[in-house]
C-alpha positions as YAML, in Angstrom:
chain: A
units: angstrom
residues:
- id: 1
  name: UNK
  ca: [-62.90, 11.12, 14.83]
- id: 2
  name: UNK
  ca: [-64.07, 14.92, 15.45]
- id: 3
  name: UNK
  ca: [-63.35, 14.19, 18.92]
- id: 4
  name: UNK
  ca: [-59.62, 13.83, 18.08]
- id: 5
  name: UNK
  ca: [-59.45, 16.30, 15.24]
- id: 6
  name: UNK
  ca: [-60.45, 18.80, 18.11]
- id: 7
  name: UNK
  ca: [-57.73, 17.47, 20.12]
- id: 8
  name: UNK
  ca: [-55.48, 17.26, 17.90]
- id: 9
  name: UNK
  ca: [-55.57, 18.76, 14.52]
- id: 10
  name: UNK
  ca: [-53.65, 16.57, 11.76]
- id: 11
  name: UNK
  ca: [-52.65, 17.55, 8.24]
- id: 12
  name: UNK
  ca: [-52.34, 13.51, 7.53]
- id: 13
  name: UNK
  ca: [-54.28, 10.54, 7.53]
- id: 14
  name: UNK
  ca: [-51.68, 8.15, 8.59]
- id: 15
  name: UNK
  ca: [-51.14, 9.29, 12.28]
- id: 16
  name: UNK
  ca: [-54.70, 10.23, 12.82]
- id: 17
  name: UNK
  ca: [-55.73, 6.52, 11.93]
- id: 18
  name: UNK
  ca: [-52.75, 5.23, 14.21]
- id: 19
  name: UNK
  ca: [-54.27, 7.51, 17.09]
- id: 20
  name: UNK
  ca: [-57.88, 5.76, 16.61]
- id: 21
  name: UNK
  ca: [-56.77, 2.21, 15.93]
- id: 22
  name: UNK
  ca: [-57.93, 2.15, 12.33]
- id: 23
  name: UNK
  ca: [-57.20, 1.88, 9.07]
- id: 24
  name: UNK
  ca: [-56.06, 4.81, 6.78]
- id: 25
  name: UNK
  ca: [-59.00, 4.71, 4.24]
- id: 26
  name: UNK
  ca: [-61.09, 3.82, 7.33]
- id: 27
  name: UNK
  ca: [-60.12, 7.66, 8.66]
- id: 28
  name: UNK
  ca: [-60.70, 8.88, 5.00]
- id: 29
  name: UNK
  ca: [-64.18, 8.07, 5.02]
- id: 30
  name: UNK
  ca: [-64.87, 9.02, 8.38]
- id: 31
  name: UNK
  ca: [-63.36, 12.40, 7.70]
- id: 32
  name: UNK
  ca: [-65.77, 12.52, 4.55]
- id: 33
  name: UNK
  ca: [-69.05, 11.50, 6.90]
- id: 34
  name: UNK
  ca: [-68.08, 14.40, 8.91]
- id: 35
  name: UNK
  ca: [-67.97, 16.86, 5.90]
- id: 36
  name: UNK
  ca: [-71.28, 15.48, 4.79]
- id: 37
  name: UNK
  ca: [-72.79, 15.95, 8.33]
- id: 38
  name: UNK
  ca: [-71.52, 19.18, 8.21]
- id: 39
  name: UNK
  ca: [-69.73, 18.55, 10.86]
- id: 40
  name: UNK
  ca: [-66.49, 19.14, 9.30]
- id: 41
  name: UNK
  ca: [-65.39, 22.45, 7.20]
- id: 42
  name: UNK
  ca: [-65.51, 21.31, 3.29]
- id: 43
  name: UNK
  ca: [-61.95, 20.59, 1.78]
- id: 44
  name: UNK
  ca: [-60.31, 20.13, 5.19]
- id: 45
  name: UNK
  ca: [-60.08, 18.68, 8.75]
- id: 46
  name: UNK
  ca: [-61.44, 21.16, 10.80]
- id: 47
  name: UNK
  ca: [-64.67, 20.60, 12.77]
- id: 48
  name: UNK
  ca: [-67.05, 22.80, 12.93]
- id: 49
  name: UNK
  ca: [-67.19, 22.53, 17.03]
- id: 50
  name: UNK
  ca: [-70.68, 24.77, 17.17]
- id: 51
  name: UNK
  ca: [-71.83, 22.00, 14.81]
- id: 52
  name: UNK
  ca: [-70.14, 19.50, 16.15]
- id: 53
  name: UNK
  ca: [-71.48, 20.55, 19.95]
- id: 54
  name: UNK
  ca: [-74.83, 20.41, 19.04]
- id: 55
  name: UNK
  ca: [-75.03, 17.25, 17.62]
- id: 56
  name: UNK
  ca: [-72.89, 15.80, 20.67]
- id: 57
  name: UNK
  ca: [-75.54, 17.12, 23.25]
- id: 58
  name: UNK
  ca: [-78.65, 16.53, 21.08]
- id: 59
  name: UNK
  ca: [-78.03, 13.86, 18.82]
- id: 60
  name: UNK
  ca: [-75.48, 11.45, 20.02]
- id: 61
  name: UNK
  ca: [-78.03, 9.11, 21.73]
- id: 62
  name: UNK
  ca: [-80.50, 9.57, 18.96]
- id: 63
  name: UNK
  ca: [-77.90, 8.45, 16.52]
- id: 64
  name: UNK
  ca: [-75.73, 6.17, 18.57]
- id: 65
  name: UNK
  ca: [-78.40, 4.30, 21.14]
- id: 66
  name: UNK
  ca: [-76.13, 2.78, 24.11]
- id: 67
  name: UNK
  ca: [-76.30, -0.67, 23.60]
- id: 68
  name: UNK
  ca: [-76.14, -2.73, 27.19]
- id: 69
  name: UNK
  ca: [-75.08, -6.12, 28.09]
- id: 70
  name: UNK
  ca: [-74.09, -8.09, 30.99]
- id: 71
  name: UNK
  ca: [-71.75, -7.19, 34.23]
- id: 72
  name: UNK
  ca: [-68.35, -7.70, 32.71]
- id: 73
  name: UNK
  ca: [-64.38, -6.96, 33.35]
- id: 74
  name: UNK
  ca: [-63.50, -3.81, 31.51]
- id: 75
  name: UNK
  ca: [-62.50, 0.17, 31.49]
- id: 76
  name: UNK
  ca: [-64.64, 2.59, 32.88]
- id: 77
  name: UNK
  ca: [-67.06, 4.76, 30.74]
- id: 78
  name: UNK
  ca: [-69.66, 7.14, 31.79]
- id: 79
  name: UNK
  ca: [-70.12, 7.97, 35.45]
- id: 80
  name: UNK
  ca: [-67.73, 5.60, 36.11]
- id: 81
  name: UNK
  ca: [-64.73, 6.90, 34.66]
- id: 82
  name: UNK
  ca: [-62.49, 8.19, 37.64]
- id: 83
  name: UNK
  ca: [-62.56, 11.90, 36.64]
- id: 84
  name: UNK
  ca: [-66.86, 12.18, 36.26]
- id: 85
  name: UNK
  ca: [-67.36, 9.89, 38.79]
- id: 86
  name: UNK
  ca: [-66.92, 12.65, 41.29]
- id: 87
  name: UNK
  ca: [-69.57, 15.05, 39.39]
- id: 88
  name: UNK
  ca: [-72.44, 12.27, 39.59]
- id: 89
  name: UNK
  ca: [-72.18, 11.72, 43.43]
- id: 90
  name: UNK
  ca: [-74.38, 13.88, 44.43]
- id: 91
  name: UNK
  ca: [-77.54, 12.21, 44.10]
- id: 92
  name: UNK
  ca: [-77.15, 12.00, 40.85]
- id: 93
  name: UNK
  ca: [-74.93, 8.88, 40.71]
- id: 94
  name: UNK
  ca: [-74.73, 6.63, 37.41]
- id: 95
  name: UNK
  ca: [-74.60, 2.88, 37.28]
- id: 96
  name: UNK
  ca: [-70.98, 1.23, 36.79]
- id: 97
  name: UNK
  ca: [-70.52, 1.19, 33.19]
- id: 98
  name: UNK
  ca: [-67.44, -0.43, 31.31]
- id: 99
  name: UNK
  ca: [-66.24, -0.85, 27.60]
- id: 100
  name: UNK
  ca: [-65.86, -4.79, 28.20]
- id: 101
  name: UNK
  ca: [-62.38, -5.43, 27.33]
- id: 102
  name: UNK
  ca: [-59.63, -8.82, 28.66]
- id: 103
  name: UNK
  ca: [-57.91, -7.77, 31.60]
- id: 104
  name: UNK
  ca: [-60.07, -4.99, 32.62]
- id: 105
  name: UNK
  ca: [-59.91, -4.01, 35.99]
- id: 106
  name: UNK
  ca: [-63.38, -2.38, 36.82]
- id: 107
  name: UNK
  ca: [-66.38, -3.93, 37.37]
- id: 108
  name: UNK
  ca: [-70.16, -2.95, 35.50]
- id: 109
  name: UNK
  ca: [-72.53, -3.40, 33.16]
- id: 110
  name: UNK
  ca: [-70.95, -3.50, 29.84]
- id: 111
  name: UNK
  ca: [-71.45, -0.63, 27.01]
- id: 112
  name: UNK
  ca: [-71.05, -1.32, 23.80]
- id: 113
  name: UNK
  ca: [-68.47, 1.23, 22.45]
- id: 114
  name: UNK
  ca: [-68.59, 3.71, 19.84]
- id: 115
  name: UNK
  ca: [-66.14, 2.03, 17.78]
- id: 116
  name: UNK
  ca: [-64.13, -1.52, 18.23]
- id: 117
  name: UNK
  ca: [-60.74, 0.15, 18.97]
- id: 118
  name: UNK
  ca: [-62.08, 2.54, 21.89]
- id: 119
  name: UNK
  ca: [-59.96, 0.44, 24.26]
- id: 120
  name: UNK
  ca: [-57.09, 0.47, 22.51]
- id: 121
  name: UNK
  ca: [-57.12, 4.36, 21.77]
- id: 122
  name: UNK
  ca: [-58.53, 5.23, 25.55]
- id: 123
  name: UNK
  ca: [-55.57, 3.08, 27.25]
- id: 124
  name: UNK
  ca: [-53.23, 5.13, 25.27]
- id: 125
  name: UNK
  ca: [-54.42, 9.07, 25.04]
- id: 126
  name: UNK
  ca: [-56.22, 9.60, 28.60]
- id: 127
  name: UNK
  ca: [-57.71, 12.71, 27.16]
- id: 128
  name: UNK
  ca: [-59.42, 11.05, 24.41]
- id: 129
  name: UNK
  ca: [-60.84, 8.26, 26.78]
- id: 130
  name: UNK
  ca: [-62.17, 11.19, 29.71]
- id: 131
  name: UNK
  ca: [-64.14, 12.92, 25.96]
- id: 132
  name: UNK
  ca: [-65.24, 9.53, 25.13]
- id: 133
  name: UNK
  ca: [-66.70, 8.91, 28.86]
- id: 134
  name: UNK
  ca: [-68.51, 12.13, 28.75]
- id: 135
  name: UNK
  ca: [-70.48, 11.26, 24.98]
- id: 136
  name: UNK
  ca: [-71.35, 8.17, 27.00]
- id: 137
  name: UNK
  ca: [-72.86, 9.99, 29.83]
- id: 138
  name: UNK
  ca: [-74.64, 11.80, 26.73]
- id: 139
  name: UNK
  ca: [-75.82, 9.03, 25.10]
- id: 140
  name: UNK
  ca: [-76.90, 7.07, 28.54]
- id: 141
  name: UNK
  ca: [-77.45, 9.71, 31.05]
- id: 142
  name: UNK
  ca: [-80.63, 11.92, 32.12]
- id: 143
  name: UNK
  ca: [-81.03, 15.45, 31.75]
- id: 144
  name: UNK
  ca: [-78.92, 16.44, 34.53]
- id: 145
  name: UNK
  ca: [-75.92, 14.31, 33.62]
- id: 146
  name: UNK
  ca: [-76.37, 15.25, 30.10]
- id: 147
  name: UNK
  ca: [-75.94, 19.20, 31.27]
- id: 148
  name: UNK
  ca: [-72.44, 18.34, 33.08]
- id: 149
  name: UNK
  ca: [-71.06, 16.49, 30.60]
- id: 150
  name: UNK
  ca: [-71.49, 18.83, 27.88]
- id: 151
  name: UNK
  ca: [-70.07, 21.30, 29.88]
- id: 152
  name: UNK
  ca: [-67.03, 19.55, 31.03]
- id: 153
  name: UNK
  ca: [-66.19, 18.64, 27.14]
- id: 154
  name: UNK
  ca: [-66.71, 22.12, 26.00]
- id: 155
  name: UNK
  ca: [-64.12, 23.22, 28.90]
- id: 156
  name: UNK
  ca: [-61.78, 19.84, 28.38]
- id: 157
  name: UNK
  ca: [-62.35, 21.09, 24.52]
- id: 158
  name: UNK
  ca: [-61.26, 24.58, 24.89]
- id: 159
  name: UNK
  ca: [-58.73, 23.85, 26.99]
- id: 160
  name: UNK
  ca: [-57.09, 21.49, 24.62]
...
């Protein structure tokens, strides 16, 4: 959710549920966690991205352990999405790792996703699914990989 408020700052409920595959009250009280967490500004939409930033790169995995099952069929995550995959092979290579999903296309071990509609919402906003890869990377990568992905979502971030 703060991921795509960042992106993409909406004054309505409606189209920010349609852009995360989710219900309307189901954005509602996400929006409110984030306000809690202080994550969000109070009364409004807006993250707080130093807040928001910090708990990406120090608490994601802490909050959010990667969950890992078998090979499977599905769409790359982590490393092995096509634009980080060139930043881990340099010695620093990840594992193939997919959001399982019918009719994927890549091969790896699966991940279980942040949310059930990540396949949905990543095969439809390419943005959204390269952010998504890189709080993987956070959540199952080592030091290293953890330094290059926050820095490629604070520039994909700023950029926006």
């Amino acid at each position: 959710m703060a991921l795509r408020l960042l992106l993409v700052p909406e004054d309505r409920y409606e189209p920010l549920a349609n852009a995360l595959a989710t219900s309307t009250s189901a954005a509602h009280r996400s929006v409110a966690r984030l306000r809690h967490a202080g994550l969000c500004e109070p009364s409004t939409r807006t993250v707080n991205w130093a807040a928001c930033r910090e708990f990406l790169v120090h608490g994601v995995r802490y909050a959010f352990p990667p969950v890992h099952g078998p090979e499977r069929l599905g769409m790359p995550t982590a490393g092995s999405h096509p634009e980080l995959s060139a930043l881990f092979n340099n010695g620093s290579a990840m594992k193939s790792l997919v959001w399982p999903m019918e009719g994927g296309v890549v091969r790896g071990e699966a991940l279980m996703p942040l949310f059930n509609g990540v396949t949905k919402v990543a095969a439809r906003d390419a943005k959204l699914h390269h952010l998504l890869a890189c709080v993987d990377v956070l959540r199952v990568g080592n030091s290293a990989q953890r330094d290059v992905a926050a820095t490629v979502l604070e520039q994909r971030l700023f950029a926006a």
